[in-house]
N, C-alpha and C positions, 0 to 999 in steps of 0.2 A: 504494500500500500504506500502510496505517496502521499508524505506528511506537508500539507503547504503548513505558509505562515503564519503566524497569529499576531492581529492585528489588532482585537478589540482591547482599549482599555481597562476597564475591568473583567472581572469574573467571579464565580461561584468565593462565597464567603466563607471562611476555614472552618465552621463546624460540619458544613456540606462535605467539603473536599476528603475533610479526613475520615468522615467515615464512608467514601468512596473509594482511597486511595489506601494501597498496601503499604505497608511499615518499612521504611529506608533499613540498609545497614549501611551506617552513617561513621565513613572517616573522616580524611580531609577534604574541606571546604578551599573552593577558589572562585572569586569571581572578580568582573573588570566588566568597562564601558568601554562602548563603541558609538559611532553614530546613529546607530538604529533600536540601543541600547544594551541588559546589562546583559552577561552570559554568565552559567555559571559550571562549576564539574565538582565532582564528589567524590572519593574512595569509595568502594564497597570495601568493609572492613573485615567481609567472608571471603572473596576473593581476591582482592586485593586491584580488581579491574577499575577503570575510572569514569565510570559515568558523566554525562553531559545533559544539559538541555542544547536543545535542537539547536542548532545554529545559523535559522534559518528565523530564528526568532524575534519577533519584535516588541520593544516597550516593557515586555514580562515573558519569563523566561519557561520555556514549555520542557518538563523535567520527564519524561517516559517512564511506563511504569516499566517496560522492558528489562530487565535486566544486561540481558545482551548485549545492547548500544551501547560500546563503550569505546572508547578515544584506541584505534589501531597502533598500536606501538609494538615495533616489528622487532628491533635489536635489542633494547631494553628494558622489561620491564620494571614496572615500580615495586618497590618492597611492598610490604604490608605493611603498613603503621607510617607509610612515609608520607611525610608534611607533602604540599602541594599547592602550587603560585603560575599566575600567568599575565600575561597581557595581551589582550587584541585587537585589532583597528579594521574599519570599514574599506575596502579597497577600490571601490568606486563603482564595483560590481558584486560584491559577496564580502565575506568576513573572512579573516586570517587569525590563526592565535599562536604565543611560541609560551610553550606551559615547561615546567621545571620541575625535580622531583628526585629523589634515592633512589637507586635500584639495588639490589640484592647487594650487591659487594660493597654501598652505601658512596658510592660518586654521584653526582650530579648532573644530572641528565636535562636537557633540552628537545623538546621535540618539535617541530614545528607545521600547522595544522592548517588546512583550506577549507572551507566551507561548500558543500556540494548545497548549492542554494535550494534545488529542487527536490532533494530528501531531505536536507535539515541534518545530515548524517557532515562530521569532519572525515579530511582523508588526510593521512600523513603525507608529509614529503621528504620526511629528514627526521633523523635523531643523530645526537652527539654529546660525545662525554664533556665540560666547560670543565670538570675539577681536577682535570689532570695535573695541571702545573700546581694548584694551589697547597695550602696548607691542611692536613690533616682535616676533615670533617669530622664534625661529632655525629654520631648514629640516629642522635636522638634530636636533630637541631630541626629548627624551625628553619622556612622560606619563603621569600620573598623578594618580587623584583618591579623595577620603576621600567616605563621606558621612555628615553629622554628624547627620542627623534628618531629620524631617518640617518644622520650625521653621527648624532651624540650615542647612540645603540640603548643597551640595556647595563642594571645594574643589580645585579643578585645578593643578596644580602643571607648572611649563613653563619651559623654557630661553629666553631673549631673545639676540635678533643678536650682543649681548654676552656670551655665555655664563655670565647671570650666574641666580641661582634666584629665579623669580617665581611669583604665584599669584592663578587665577582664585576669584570668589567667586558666590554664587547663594543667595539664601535668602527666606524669605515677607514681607521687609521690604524689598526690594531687587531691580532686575533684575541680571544678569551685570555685571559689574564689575572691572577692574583691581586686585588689591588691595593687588599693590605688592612689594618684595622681601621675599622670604623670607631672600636672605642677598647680601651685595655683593662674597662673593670671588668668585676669577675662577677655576674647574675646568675640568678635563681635559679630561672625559669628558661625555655627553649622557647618560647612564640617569639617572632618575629613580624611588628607590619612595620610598610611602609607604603610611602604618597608623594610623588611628581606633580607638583601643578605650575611650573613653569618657570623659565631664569635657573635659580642656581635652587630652587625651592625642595630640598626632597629631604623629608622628616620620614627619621626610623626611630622605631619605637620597642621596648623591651621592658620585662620584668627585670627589675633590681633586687628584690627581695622581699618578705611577708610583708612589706606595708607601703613601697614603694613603685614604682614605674622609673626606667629613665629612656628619656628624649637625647637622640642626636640629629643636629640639623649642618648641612651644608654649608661652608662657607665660598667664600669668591676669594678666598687665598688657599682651596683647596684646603681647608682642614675643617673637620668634624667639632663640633661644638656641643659641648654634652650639659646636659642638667639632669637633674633631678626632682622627682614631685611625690606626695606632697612635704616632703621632707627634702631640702636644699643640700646640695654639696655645700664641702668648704668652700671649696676650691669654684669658685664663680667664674671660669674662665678655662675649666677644663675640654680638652681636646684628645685630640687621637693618639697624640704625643704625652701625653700623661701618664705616667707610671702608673702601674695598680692599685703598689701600694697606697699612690694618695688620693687614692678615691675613697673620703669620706663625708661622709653624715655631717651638716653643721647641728651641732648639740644642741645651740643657743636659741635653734629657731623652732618656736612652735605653730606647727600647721594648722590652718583653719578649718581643714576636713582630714576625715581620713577614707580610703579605698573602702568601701562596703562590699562583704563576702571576696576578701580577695587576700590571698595565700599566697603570690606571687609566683603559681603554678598553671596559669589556663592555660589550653591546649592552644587557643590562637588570641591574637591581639589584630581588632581590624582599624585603618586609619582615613578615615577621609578632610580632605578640605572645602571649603565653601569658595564662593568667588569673590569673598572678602578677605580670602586669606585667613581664617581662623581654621584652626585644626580641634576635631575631635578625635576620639580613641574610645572604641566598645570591646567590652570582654563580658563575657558568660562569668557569674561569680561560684563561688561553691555554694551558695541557695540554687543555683540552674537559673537564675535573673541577669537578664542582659542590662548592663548599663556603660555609660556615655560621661567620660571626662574632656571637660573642652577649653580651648582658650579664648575667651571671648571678650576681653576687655583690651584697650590698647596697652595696659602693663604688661599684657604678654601671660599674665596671673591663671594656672588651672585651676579650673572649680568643678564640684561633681556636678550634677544637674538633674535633677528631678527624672524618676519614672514616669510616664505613661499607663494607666493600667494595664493589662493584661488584654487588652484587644490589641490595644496599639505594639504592644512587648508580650507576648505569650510566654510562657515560662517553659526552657528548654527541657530536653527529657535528661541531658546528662550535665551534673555542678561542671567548672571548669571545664563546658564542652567546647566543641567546633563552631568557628563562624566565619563568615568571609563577608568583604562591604567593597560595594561596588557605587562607584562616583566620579561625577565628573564636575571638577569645580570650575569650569565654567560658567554652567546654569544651575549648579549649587543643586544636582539630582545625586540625591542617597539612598540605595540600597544595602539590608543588610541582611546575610540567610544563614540561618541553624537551623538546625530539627527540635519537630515541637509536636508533639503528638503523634510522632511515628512520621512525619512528612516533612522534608524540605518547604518551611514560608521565609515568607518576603515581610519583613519591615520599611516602607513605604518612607521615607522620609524628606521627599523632594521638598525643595525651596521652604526649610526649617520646621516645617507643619507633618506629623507625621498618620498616618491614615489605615485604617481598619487591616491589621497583618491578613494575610491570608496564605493560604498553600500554593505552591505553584503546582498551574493546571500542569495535568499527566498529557492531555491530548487538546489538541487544537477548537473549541466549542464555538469557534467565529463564524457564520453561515457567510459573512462576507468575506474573509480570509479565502475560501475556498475558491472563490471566483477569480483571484487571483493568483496567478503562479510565477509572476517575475518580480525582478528583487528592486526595493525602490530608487530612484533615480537620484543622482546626486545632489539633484533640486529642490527634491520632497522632504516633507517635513513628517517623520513617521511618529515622534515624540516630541517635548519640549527640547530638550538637548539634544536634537538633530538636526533643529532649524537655524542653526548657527552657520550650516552647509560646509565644513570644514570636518574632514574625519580626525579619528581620533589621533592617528599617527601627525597628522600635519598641524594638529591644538599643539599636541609632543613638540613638534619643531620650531614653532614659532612664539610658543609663551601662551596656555591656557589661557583665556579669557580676552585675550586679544580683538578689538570689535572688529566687523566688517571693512567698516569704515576707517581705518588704519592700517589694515592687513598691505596695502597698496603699496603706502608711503614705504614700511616696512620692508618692504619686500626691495625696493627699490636700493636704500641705505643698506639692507644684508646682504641683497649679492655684492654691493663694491666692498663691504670688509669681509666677506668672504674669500671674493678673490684676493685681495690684498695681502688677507694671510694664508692664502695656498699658495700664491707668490713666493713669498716672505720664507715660507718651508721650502718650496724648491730650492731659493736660493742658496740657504743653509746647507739642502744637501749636497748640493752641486759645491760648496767651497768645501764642505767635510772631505768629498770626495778628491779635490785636486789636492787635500792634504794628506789622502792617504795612496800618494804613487797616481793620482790624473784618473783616475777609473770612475766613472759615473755608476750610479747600484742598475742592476742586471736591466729594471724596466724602469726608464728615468719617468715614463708617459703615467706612474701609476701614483695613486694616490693614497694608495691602504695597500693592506699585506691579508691579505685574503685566509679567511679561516682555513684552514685543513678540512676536507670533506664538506664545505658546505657547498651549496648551489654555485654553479658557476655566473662569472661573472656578467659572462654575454646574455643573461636571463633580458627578453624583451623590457620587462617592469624595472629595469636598473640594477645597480650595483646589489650585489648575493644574492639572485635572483627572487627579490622582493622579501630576500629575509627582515625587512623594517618594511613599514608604510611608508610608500614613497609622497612624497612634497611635491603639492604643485603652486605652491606660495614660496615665500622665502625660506633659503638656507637657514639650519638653524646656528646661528651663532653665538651660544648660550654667554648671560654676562658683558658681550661688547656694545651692545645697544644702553647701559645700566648707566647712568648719572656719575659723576665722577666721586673718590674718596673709598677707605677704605672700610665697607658696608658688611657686615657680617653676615646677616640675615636680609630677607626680603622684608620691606616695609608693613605693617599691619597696620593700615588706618584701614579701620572696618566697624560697621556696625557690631550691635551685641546682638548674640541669639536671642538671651531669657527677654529682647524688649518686647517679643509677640508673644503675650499670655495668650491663655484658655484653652481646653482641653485639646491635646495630641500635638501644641508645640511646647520648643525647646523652651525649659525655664531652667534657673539657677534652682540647686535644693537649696530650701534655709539655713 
């Protein structure tokens, strides 16, 4: 049978779904936005295969009761109990996704996935090992990856036998690479999230220990900038270059909240941002209650933030369970999915208001869905976050949130400092080179050093044959377009959540 798309906004309300639909065996959660919206994939935690919703899906994601349907991975498979992360962008005709993962001998594995539009079914095109060169992985580590462009690639973030936070890299100037600590304390817990929303912007987030979280955020001198919540380092200024030993607790400070049901052991940590630049962070507690820490003042200050009841947050089936959040802080659309009654639901949280959870449909129930079976056009608007017309890989390259009405200018200023500094590289290597004996390197016309085994370069869709979204706006040139001085962080002048009360938005708790 051929699965079309699913198109209608709403659906069947979660105490219907779930006692239609059979009981998940629920490991890792992963999901990500596109332009046509979210995707999402699962472990099965009896087989260890990885389930999908269809990927032909639109707005909400259609999760199969099938068993069967699960992501084709030909060379490696995934462990059982192994974490699990991806990203995927709109390709101007269907959807692409490049998902990460252990396999048995515990390396880390990339797979990269096409979207067969007319079943909804992914096809592989590639699998390959990223953790070769790197440092020891922990068995047991958490995953997650940003993807910064077409230019800038992706960036994998992973726990080491030392349980300390490291990060893979991948981009058109470079194969896979080590690229070294994100941060040298020593935490708790294995979840790992993190979130790209543009510039130098990408916050990774981590258990510190029973009553803490810590934050590392990006800088534009290349170093990691680490804190702590709701208990403060000493060390206010600590980075990736900080020794372990001095990462400590400031004693003097007492915090205004603490972590409710939280052990510093969830099995994931999900992260999204708004288009104000405020970051939240949701974790499953040891009550099975999902809750929402965010920074929503210009101090930059965390605060917990009030539940929802139980329509809007249903109460998961396992304490310290699986979750994954799917967002694009563009138009400030958030999703977030665990299992809750035996069913993979959706927590609805677009544009800070958040709306009656429900299960995601098993099968397509759109009568107008069906009359359709081509995938929508660059120009259509199939959700709020699609009508920006911009996919998700070219939001990646050019700085999320970017208006229409700029994109032009932009475009215009990033190819001259684009080329300027692809110049500027030749140059350097062509003098490196008459300093070592006159010998130019083998292919002087090339501009990157091509992964080992991946798609070749002649692929019609561009450079690794479309292994990123390709750009049909500006280059991205993360950082050179930035105001001058030396900025550590991205700016946050942004509204606050808690200022839209009343039932199913964000408020501060008391």
């Amino acid at each position: 049978m051929v699965l079309s798309r699913f198109t209608s906004p709403r659906w069947f309300l979660l105490p219907t779904i779930w006692l239609l639909a059979g009981r998940v065996s629920s490991g890792a959660l992963a999901a990500w936005w596109t332009e046509i919206g979210p995707s999402v994939m699962m472990q099965d935690d009896k087989t260890g295969d990885i389930r999908y919703s269809l990927c032909n899906s639109q707005d909400t994601p259609i999760f199969p009761e099938n068993k069967s349907i699960t992501v084709p991975l030909f060379q490696y498979a995934p462990k059982n109990g192994s974490d699990l992360t991806g990203a995927g962008w709109w390709d101007g005709s269907s959807t692409q996704a490049s998902i990460f993962y252990q396999d048995d001998a515990g390396r880390i594995i990339n797979s990269l996935l096409k979207c067969d539009w007319d079943t909804g079914f992914w096809s592989n095109t590639g699998d390959w090992i990223i953790s070769a060169g790197s440092s020891s992985v922990s068995s047991t580590t958490g995953l997650s990856v940003v993807l910064l462009g077409s230019e800038d690639g992706y960036r994998v973030f992973y726990s080491d036998t030392a349980e300390k936070l490291r990060y893979l890299g991948y981009t058109t100037d470079s194969d896979w690479a080590d690229y070294g600590a994100v941060s040298n304390d020593e935490v708790a817990g294995t979840a790992i999230g993190a979130m790209f929303s543009g510039g130098n912007n990408i916050t990774v987030v981590t258990p510190r220990d029973s009553q803490n979280m810590e934050v590392s955020r990006f800088a534009k001198d290349d170093s990691w900038y680490i804190s702590t919540f709701p208990h403060p380092l000493t060390d206010e200024l600590a980075t990736n270059s900080t020794n372990t030993t001095s990462f400590t607790l400031n004693a003097t400070t007492t915090p205004n909240f603490t972590l409710p049901a939280w052990d510093g052991k969830p099995a994931s940590l999900g992260v999204s941002i708004d288009s104000d630049g405020a970051r939240s962070i949701f974790y499953i507690g040891t009550d099975s209650q999902l809750y929402q820490v965010a920074n929503s003042d210009d101090d930059d200050a965390w605060r917990l933030y009030s539940r929802p009841n139980e329509t809007f947050w249903p109460k998961a089936d396992e304490s310290n369970g699986r979750l994954a959040v799917a967002n694009n802080p563009g138009s400030s659309a958030l999703r977030v999915y665990y299992v809750s009654g035996g069913a993979v639901i959706e927590a609805n949280g677009d544009d800070h208001k958040w709306s009656t959870a429900a299960a995601l449909p098993t099968v397509n129930t759109s009568t107008s869905a069906a009359a359709s079976s081509s995938p929508p056009s660059s120009s259509s608007s199939t959700s709020s976050s699609a009508s920006a017309g911009l996919s998700t890989g070219a939001k990646a390259g050019v700085g999320v949130g970017v208006s229409l009405g700029a994109i032009a200018v932009a475009g215009m200023i990033g190819t001259v400092l684009f080329l300027r500094k692809r110049q500027q590289r030749r140059d350097a290597k062509e003098q490196a080179a008459m300093h070592n004996g006159g010998h130019l390197p083998h292919n002087p016309g090339a501009e990157y050093t091509q992964a080992t085994g991946y798609p070749p370069t002649t692929h019609p869709n561009g450079a690794h044959g479309g292994w990123y979204p390709q750009q049909d706006k500006a280059p991205s040139v993360m950082g050179e377009l930035q105001g001058p001085g030396n900025i550590h962080e991205m700016p946050e002048n942004r509204k606050t959540m808690h200022e839209m009360m009343g039932e199913g938005h964000y408020r501060e708790a008391p």
